[in-house]
LUMSEDO-416752 format. One record per atom (N, C-alpha, C, O): x, y, z; residue number from 1; residue in three letters. Coordinates in steps of 0.05 Angstrom, whole numbers, plus 32768, in hexadecimal, padded with zeros to 4 digits. Atoms other than C-alpha are relative to their C-alpha. Example, Ala and Ser with C-alpha at 12.3 -4.5 7.8 and 13.67 -1.06 7.14 Angstrom:
8012,7FE8,8000,1,ALA .
80F6,7FA6,809C,1,ALA .
8012,8018,8000,1,ALA .
8027,8018,800D,1,ALA .
7FF0,7FE8,7FFF,2,SER .
8111,7FEB,808F,2,SER .
7FF1,8016,800E,2,SER .
7FFB,802C,8012,2,SER .
//
This chain:
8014,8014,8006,1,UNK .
8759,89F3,83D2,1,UNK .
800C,7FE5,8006,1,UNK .
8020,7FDC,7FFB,1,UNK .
7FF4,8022,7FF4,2,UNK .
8761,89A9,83F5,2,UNK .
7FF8,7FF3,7FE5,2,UNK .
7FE8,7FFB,7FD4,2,UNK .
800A,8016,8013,3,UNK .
8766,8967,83C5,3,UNK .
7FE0,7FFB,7FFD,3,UNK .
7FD8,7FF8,7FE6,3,UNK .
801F,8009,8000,4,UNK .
8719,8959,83D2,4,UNK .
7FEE,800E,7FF5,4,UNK .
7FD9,8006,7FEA,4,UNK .
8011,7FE2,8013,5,UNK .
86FF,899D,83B8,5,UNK .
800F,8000,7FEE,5,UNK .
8004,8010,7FE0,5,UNK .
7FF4,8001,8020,6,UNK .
8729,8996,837D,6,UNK .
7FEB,7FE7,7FF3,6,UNK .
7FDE,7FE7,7FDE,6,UNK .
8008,801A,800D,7,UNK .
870F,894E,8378,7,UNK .
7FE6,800B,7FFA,7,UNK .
7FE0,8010,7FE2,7,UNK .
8017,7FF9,8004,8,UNK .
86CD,8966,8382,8,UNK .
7FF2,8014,7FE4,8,UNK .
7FDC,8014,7FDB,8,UNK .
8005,7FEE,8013,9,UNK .
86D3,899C,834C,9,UNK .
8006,7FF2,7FE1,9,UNK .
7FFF,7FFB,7FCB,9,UNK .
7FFC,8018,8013,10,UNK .
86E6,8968,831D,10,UNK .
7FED,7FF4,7FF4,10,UNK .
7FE3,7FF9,7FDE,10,UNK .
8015,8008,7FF7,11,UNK .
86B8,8942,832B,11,UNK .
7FDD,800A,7FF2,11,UNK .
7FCC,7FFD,7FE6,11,UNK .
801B,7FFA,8008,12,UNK .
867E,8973,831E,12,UNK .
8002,800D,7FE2,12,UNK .
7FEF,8016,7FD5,12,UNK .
8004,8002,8020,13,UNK .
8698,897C,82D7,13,UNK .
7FFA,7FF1,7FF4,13,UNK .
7FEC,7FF2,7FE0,13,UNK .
8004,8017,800F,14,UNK .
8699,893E,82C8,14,UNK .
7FE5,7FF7,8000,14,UNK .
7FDC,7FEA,7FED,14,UNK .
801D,8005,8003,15,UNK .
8651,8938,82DE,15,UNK .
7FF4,8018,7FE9,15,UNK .
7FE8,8016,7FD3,15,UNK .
8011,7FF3,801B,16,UNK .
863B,8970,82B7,16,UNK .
8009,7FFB,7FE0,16,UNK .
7FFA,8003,7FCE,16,UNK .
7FFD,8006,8018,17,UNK .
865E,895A,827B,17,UNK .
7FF1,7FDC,7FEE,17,UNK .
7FED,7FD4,7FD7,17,UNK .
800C,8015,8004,18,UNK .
863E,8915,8284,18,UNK .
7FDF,800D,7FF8,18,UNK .
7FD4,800A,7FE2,18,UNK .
801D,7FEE,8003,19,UNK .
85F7,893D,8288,19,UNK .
7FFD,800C,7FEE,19,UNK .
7FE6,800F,7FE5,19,UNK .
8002,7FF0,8019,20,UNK .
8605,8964,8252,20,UNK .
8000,7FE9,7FDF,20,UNK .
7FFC,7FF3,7FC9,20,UNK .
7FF5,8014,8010,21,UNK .
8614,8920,8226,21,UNK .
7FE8,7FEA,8001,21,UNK .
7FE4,7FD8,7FF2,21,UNK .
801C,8013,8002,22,UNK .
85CD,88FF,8241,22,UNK .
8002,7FE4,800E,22,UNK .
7FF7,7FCF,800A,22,UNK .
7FFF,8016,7FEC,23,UNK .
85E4,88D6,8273,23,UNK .
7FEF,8008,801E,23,UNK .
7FE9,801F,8025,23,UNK .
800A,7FF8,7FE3,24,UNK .
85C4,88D1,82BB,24,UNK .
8010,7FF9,8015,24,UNK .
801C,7FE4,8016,24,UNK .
7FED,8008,7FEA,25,UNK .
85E8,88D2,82F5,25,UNK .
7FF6,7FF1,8010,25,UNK .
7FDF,7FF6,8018,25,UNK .
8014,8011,7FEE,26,UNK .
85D8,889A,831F,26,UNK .
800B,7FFD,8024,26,UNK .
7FFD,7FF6,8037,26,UNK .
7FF8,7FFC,7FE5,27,UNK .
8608,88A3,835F,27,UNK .
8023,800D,7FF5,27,UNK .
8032,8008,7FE2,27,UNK .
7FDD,7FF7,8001,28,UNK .
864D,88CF,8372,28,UNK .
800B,7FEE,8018,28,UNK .
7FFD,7FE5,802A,28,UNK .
7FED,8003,7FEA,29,UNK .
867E,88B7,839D,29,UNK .
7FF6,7FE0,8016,29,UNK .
7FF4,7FDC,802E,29,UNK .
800A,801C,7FF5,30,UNK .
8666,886A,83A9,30,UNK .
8013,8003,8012,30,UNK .
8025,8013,800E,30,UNK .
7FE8,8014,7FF6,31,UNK .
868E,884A,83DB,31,UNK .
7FFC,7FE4,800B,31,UNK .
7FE9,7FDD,801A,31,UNK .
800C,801A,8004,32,UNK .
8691,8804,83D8,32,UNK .
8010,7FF4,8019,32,UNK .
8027,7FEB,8017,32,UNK .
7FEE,8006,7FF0,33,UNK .
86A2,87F2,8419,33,UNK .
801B,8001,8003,33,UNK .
8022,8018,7FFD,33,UNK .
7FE3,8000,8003,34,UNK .
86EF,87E3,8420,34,UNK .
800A,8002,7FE7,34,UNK .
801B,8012,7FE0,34,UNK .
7FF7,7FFA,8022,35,UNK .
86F4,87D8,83D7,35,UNK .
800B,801C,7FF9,35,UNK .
8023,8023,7FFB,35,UNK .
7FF8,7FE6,8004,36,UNK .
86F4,881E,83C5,36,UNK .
7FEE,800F,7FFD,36,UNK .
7FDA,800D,800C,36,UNK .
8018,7FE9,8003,37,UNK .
86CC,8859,83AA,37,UNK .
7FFA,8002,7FDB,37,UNK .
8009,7FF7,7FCB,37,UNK .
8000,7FFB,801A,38,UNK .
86B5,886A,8363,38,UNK .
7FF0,8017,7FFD,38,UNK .
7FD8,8019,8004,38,UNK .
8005,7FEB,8007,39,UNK .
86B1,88AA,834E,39,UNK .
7FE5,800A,7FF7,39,UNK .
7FDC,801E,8001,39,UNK .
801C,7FFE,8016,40,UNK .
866F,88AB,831F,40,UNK .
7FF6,7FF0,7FF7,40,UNK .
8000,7FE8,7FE2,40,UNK .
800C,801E,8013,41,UNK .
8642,8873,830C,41,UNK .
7FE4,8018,7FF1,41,UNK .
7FD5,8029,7FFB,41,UNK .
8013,7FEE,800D,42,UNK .
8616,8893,82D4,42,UNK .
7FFB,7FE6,7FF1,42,UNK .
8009,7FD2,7FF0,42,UNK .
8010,8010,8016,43,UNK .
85DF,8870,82A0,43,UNK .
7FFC,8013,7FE6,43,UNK .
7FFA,802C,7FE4,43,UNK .
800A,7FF9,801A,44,UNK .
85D1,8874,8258,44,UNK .
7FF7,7FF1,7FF1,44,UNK .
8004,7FDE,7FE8,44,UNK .
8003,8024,800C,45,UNK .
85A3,884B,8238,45,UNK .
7FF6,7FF4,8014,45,UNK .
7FE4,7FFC,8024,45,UNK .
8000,8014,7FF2,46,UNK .
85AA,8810,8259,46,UNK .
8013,7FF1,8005,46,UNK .
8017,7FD9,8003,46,UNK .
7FDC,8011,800A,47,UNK .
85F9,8811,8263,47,UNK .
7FFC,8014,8021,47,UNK .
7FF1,8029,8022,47,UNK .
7FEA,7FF3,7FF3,48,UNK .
8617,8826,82A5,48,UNK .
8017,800A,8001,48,UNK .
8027,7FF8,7FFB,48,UNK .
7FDA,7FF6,8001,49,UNK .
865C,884A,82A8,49,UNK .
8000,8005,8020,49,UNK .
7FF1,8011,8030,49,UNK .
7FEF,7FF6,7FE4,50,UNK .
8688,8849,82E7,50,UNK .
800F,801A,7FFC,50,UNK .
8024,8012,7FF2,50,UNK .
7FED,7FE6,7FFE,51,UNK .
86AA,888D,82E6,51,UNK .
8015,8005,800F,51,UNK .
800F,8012,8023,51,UNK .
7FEA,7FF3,7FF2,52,UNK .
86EB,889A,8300,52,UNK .
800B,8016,7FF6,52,UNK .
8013,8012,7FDF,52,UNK .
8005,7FE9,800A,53,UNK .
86F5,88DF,82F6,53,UNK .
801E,8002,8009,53,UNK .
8028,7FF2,8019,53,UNK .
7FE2,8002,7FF7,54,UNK .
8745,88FE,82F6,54,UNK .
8002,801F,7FF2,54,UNK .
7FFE,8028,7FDB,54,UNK .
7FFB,7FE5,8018,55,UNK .
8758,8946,82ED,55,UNK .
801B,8009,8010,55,UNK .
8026,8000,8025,55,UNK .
7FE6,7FF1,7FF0,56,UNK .
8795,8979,82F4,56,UNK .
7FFC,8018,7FF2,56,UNK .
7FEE,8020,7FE0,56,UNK .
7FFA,7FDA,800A,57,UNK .
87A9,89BF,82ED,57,UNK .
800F,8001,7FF3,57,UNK .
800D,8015,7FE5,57,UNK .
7FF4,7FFD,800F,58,UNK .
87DD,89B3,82CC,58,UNK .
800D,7FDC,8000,58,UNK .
8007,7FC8,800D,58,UNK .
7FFE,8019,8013,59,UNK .
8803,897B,82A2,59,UNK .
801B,7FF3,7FFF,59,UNK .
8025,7FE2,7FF0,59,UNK .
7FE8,800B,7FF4,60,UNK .
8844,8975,82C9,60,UNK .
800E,7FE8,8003,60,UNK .
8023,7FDE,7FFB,60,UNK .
8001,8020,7FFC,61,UNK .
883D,8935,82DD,61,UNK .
7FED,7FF5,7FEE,61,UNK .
7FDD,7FE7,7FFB,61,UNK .
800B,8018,8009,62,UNK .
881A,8912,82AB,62,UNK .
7FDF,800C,8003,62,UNK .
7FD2,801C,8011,62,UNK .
8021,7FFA,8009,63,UNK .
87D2,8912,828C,63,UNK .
7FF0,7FF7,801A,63,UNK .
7FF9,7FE6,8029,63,UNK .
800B,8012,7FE3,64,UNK .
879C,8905,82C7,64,UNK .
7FFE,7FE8,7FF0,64,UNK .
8012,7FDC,7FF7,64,UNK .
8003,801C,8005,65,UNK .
878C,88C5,82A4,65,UNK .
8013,7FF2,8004,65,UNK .
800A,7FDB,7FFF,65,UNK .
7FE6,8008,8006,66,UNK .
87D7,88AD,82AA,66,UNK .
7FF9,7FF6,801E,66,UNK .
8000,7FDF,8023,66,UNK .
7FFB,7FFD,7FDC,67,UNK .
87C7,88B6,8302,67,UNK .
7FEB,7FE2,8009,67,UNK .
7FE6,7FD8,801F,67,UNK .
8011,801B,7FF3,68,UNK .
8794,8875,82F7,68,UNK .
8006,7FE9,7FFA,68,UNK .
8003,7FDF,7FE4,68,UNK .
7FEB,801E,800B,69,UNK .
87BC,8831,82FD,69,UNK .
7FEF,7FED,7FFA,69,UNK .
7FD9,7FF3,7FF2,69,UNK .
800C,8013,8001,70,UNK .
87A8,87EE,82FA,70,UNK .
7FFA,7FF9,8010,70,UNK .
7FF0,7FE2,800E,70,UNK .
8007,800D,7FE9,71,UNK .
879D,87E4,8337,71,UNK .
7FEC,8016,800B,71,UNK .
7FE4,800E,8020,71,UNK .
8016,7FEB,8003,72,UNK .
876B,8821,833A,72,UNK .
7FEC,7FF1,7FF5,72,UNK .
7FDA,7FE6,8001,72,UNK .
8012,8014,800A,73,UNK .
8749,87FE,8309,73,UNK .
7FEE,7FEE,800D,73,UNK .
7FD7,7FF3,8014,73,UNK .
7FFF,801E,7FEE,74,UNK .
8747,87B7,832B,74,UNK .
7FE2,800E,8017,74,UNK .
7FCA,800C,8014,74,UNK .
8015,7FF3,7FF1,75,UNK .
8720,87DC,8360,75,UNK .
7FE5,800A,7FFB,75,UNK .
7FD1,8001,8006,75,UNK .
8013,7FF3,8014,76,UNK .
86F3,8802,833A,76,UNK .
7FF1,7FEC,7FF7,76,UNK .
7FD8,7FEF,7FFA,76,UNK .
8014,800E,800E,77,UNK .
86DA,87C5,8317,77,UNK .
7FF2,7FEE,8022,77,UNK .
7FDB,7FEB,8029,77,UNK .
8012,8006,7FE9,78,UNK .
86CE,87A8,8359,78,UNK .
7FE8,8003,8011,78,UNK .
7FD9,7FF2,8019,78,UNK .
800C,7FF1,7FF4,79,UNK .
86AB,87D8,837C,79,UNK .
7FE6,8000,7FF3,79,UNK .
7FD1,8000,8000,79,UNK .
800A,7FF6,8006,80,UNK .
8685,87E4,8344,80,UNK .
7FEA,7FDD,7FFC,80,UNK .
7FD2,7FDB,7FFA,80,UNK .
8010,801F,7FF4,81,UNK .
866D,8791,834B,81,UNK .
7FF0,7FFF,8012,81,UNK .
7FDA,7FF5,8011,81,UNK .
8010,7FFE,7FE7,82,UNK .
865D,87A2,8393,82,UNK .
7FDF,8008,7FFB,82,UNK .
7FCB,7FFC,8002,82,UNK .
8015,7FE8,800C,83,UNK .
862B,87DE,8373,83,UNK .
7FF0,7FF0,7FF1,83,UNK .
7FD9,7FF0,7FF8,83,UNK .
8015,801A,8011,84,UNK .
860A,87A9,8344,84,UNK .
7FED,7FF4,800F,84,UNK .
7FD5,7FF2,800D,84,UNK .
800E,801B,7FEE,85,UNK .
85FB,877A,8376,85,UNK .
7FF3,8016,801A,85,UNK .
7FDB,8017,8016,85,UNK .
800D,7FEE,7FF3,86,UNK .
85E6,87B0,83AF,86,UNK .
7FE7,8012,7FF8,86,UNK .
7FD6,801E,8006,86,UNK .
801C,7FF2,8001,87,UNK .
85B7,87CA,837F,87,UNK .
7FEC,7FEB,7FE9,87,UNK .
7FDB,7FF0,7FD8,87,UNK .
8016,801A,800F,88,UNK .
8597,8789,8360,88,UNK .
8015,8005,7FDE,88,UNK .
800E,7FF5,7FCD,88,UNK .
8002,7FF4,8023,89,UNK .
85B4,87A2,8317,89,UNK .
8005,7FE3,7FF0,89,UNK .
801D,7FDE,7FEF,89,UNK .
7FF7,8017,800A,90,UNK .
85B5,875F,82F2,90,UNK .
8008,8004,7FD8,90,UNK .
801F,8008,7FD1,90,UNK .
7FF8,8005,801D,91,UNK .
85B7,875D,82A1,91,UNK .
8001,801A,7FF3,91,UNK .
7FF3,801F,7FDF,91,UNK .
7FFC,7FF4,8005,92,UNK .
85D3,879D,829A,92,UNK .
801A,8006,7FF0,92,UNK .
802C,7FF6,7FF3,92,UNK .
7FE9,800C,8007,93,UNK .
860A,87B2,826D,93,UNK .
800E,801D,800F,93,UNK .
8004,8034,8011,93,UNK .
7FEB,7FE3,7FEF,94,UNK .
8649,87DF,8295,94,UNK .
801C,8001,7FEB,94,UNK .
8028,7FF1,7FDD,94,UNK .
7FE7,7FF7,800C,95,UNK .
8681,8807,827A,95,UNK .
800E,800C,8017,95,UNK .
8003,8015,802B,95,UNK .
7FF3,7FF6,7FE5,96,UNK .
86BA,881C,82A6,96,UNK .
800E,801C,7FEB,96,UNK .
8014,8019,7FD3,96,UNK .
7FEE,7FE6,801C,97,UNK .
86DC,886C,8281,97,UNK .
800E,800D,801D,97,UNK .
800E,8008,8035,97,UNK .
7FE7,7FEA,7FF4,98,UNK .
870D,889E,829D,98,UNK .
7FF5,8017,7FF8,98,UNK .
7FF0,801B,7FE1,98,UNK .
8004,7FDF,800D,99,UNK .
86F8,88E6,829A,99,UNK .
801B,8010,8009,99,UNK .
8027,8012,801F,99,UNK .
7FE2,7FF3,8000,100,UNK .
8735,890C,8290,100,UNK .
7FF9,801A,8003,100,UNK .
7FE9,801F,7FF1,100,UNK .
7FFF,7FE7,8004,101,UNK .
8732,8955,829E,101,UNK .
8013,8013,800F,101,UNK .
8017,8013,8028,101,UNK .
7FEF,7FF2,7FFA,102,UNK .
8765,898C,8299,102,UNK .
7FF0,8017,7FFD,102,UNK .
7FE0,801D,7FEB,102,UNK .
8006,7FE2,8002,103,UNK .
8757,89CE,82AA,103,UNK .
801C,800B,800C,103,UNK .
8025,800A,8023,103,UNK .
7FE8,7FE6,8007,104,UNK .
8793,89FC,829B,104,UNK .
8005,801C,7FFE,104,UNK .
8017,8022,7FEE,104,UNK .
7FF7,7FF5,8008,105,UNK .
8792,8A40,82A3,105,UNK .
7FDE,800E,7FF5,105,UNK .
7FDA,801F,7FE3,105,UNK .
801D,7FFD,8005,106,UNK .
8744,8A47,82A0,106,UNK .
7FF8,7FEA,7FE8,106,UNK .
7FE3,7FDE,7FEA,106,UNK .
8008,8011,800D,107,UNK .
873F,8A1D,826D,107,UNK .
7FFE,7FE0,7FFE,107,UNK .
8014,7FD3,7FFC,107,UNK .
8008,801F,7FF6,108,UNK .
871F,89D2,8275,108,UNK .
7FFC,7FEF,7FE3,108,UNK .
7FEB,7FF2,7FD1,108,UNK .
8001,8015,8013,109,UNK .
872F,899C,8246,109,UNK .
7FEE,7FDE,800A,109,UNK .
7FF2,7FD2,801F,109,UNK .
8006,801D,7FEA,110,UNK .
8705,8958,8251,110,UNK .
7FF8,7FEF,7FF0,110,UNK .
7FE6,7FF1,7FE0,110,UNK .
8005,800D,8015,111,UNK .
8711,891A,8232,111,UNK .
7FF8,7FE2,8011,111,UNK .
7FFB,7FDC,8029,111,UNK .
800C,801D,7FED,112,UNK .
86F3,88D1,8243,112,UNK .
8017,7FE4,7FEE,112,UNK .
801E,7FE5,7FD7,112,UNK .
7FED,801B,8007,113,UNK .
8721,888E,8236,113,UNK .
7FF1,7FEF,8013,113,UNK .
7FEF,7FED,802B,113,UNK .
8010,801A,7FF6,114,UNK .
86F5,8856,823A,114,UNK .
8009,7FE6,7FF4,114,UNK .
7FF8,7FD5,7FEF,114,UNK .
7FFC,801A,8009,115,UNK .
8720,881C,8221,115,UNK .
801B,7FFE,8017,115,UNK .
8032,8001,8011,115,UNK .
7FEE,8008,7FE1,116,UNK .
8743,880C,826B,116,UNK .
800D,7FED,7FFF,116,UNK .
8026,7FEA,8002,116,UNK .
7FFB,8023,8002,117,UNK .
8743,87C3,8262,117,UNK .
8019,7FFA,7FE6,117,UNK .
8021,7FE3,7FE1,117,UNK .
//
């Protein structure tokens, strides 16, 4: 299995665990021109979340959340400016989270860290 079908499999937990939690998915896999890409922009309410999604098989190296720097970040909030303004979104309020998920062995742990900043 290539990086991309992993990512992808990631990915579609993290959407179903957002779905399962009463969020709506509002786009996968933006890409904001050069800037970059962002994983998952989902709504709730009247809150956007940027999603950067991070998983592993195992815990070798470090939690997936550990694999997103600050300069990951940096991007992320950018991109996710672009996405605002590309889709009119004016007096809205956004959160940026991490979905962490380990799957080990069949079994899938998945946790969210939403204090980045």
């Amino acid at each position: 299995m290539n990086n991309r079908s992993v990512g992808n499999e990631f990915e579609n937990i993290a959407c179903e665990y957002l779905i399962s939690h009463g969020f709506e998915i509002i786009e996968r896999n933006f890409h904001a021109s050069r800037i970059g890409e962002i994983d998952i922009i989902a709504k709730k309410a009247s809150e956007l979340f940027f999603v950067e999604v991070k998983g592993r098989k195992t815990i070798a190296f470090g939690s997936p959340a550990e694999a997103v720097s600050q300069k990951k970040l940096s991007k992320i909030e950018i991109a996710s400016q672009y996405f605002l303004n590309k889709h009119n979104y004016k007096e809205i309020r956004t959160n940026y989270i991490v979905i962490e998920i380990l799957s080990i062995n069949g079994a899938t742990e998945i946790n969210i860290i939403d204090e980045l900043y």
